[in-house]
N, CA and C of each residue as an Amber inpcrd file, in Angstrom:
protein
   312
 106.5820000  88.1250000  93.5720000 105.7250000  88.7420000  92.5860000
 104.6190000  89.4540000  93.3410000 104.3040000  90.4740000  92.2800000
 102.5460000  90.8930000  93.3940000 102.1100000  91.5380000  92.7660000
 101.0730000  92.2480000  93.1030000  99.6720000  92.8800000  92.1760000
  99.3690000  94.0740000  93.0440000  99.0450000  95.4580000  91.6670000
  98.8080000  96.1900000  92.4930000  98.1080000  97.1620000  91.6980000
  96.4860000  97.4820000  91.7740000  95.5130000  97.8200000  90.7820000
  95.5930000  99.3060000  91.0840000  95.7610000  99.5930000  89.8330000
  95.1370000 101.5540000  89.3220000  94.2050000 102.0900000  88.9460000
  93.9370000 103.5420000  88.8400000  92.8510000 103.4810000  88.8710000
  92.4180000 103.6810000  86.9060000  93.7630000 104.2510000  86.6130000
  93.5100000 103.7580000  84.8910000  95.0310000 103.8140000  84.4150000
  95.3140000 103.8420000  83.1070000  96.5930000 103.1940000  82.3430000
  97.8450000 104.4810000  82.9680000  97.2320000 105.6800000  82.7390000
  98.3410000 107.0010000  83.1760000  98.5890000 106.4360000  84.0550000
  97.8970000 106.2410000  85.5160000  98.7300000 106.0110000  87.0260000
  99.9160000 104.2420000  86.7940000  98.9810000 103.7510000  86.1670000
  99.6090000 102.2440000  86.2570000 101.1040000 102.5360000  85.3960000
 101.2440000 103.1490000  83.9340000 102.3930000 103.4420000  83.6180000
 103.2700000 104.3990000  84.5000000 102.6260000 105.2860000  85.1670000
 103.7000000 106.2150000  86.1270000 104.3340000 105.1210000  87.1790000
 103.2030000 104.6130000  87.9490000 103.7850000 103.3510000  88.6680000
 104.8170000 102.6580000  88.0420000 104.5560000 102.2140000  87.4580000
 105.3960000 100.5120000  86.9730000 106.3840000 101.4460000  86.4190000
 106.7050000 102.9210000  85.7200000 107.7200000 103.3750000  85.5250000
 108.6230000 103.6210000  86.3650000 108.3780000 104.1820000  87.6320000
 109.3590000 104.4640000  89.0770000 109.5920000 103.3850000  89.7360000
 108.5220000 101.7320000  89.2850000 108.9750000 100.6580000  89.9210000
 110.1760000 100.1350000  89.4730000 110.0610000 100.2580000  88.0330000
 111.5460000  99.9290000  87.1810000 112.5100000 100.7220000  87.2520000
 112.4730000 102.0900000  87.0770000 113.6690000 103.0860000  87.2780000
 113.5910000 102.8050000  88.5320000 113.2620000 102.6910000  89.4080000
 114.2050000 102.5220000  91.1690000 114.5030000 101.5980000  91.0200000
 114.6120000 100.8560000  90.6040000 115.2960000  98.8800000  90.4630000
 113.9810000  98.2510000  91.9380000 113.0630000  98.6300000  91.6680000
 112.1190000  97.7990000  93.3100000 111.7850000  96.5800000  92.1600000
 111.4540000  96.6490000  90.8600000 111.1800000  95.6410000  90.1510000
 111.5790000  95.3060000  89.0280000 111.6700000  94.2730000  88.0940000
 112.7620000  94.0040000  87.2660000 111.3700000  94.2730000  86.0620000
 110.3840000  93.8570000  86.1180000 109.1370000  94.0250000  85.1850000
 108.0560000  94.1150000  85.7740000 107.0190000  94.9220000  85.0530000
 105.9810000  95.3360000  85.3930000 105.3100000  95.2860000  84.5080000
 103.9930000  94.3360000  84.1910000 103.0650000  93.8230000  83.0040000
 101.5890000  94.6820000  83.4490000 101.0260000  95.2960000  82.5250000
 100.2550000  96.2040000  82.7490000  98.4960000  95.6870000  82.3710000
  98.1050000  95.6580000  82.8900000  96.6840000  94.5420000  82.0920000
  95.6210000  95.2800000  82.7250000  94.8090000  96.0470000  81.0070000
  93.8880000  97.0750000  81.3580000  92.6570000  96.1670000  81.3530000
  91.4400000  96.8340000  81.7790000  89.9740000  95.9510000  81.2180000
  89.8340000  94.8810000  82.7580000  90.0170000  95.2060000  83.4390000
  89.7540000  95.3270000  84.6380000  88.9520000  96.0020000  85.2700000
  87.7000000  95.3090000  85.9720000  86.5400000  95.6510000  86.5110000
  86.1090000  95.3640000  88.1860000  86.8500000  96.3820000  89.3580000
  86.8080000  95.9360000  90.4060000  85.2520000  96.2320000  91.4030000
  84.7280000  95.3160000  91.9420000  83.1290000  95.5790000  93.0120000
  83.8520000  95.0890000  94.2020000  83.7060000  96.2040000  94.7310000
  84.1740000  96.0710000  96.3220000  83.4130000  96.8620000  97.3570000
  83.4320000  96.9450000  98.5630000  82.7120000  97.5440000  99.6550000
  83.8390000  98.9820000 100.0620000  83.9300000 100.3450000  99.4080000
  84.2750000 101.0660000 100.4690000  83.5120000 102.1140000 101.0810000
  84.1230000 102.2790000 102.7980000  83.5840000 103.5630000 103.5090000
  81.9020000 102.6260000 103.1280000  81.7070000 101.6680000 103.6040000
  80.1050000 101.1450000 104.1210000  79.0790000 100.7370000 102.8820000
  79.8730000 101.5510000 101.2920000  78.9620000 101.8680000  99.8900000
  79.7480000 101.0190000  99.0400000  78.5630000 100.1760000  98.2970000
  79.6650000  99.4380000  96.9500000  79.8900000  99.9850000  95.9220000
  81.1750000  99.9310000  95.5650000  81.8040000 100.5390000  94.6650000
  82.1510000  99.8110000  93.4110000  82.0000000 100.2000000  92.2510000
  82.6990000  99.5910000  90.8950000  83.3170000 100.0310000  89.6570000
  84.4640000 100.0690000  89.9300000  85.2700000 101.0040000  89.1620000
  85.7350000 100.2520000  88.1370000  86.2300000 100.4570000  87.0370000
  87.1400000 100.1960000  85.8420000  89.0570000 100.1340000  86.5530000
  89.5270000  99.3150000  86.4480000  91.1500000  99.4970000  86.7500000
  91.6490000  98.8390000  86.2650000  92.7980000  98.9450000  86.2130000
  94.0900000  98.1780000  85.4870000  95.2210000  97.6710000  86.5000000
  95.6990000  96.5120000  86.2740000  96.6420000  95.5830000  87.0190000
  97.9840000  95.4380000  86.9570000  98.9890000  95.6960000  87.7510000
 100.0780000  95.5920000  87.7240000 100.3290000  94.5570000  87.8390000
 101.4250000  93.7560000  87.3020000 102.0180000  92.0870000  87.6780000
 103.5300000  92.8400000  87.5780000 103.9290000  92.7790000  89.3450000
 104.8000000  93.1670000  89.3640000 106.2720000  92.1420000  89.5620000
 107.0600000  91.3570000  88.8610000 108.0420000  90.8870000  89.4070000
 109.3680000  91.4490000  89.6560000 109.6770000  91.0130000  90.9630000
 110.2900000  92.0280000  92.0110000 110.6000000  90.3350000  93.0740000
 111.9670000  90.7640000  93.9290000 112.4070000  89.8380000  94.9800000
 111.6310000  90.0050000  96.3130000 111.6190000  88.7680000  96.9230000
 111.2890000  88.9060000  98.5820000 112.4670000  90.3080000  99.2600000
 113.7100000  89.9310000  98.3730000 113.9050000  91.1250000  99.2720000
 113.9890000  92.6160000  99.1660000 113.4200000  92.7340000  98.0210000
 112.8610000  94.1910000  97.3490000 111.4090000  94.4640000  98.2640000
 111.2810000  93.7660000  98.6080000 108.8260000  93.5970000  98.9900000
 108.8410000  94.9210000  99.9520000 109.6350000  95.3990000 100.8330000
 109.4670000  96.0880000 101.9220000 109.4450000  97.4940000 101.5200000
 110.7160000  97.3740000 100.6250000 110.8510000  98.9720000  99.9070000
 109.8950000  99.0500000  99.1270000 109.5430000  98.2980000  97.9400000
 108.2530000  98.1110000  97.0500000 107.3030000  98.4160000  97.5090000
 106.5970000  98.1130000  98.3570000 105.6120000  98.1190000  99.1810000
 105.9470000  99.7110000  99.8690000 105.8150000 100.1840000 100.2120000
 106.5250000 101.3040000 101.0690000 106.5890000 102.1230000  99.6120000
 107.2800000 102.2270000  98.4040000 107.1730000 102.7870000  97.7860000
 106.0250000 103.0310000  96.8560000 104.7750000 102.2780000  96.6370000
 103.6060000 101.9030000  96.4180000 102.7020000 102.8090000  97.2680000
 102.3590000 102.6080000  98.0100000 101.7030000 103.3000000  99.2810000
 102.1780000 104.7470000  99.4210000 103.3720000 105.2470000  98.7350000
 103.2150000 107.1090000  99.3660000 103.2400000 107.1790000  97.8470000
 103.1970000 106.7580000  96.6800000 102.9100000 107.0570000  95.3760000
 101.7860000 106.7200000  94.6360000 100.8040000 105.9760000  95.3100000
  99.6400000 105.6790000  94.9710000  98.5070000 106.5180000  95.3150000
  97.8200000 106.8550000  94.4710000  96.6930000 107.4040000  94.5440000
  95.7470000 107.6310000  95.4270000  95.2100000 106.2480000  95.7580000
  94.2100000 105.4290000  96.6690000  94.6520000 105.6200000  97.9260000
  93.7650000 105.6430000  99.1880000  93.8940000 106.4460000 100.1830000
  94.9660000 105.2330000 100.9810000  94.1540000 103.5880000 100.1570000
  94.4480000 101.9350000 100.7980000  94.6400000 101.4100000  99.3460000
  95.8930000 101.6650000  98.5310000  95.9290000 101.0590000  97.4010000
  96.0550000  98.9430000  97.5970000  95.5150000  98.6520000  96.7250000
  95.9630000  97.0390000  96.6770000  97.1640000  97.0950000  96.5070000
  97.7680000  96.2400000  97.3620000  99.1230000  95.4790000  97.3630000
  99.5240000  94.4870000  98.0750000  99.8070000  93.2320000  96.6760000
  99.4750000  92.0380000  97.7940000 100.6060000  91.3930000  96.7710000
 101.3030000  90.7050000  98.0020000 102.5050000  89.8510000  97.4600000
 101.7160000  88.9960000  97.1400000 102.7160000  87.4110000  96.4610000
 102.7560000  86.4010000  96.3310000 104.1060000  85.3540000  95.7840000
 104.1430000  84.4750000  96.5550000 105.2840000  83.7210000  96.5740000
 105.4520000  82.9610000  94.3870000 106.9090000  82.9370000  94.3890000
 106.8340000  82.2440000  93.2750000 107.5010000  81.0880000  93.6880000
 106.6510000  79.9880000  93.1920000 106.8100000  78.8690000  93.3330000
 107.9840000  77.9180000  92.7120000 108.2110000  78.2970000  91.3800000
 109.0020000  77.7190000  90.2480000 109.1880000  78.9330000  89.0970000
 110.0130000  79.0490000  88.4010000 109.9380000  79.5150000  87.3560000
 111.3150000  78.8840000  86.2570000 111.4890000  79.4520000  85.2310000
 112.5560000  79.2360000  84.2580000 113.9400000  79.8820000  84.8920000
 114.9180000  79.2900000  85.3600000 115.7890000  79.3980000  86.3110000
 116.7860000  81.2140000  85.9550000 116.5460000  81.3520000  84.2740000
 117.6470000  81.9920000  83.8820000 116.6690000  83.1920000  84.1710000
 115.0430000  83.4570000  84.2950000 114.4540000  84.4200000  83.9940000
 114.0370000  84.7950000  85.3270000 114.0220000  83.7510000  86.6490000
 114.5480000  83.9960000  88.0720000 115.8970000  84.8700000  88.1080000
 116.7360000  84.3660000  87.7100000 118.3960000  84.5820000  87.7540000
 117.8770000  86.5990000  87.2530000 117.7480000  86.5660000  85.9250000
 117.0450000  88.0120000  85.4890000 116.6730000  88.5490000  86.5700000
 115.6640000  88.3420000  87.0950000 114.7170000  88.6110000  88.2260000
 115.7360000  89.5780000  89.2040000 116.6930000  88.7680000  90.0050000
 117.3800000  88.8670000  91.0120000 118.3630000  90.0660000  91.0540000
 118.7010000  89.9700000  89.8170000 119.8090000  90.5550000  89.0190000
 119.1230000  91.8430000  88.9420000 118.2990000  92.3760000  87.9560000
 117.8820000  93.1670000  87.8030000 117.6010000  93.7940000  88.8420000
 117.2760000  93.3760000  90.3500000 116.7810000  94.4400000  91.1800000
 117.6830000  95.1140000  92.0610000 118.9670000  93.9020000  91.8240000
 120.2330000  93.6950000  93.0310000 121.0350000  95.0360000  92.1230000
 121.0100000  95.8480000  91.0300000 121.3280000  97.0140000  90.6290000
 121.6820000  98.0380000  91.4430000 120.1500000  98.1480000  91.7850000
 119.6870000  99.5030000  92.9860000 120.7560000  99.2110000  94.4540000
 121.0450000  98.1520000  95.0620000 122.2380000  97.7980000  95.8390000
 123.7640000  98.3860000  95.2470000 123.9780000  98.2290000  94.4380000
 125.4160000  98.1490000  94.0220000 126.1450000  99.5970000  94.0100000
C-alpha cells in the first residue's frame, strides 16, 4: 500500500486514473481536506492537498513509484510505501489479481 499527496482533486484523479488504467494499482481512495506544513527550499510552506491510498503489490512498488515521479507535478512528490500487515484474504487475493493484469 502507499500514499501519495496532490496538490488538489484534478491532479489526484488524473493520478489514481493512470494508476488504475496501467494496472500499477488495483484501487486508489482519494481523501481531500488535507492540510500539509512542511519546510521547502529553507521556507515553510502550507498548502491544502489531497491523499492518495494507493493499494498496489510489493511487486508493482518499483514501476508505481517510477511512474509517480515523471507524472507528478511536484519537483519531490510524496511517495512512501507501506507494508500490509493482514487483510481480508479474498480482498488481498483482489489486490494481486488486479495488478497481475498488466503482466499477462
Amino acid at each position: 500500500m502507499g500514499f501519495v499527496t496532490a496538490p488538489s482533486m484534478a491532479v489526484a484523479r488524473q493520478l489514481a486514473h493512470g494508476l488504475v488504467e496501467g494496472r500499477l494499482a488495483a484501487c486508489v481512495n482519494l481523501v481531500p481536506g488535507l492540510e500539509s506544513i512542511y519546510v521547502w527550499q529553507g521556507k515553510l510552506a502550507q498548502e491544502p492537498e489531497v491523499l492518495l491510498i494507493i493499494k498496489t503489490t510489493q511487486g508493482c512498488w518499483p514501476a508505481l513509484q517510477d511512474w509517480v515521479a515523471q507524472n507528478h507535478p511536484y519537483e519531490v512528490p510524496e511517495v512512501i510505501q507501506v507494508p500490509i500487515q493482514a487483510g481480508l484474504p479474498a480482498y488481498l487475493t483482489w489486490v494481486q489479481t488486479s495488478v497481475e493484469l498488466a503482466k499477462a
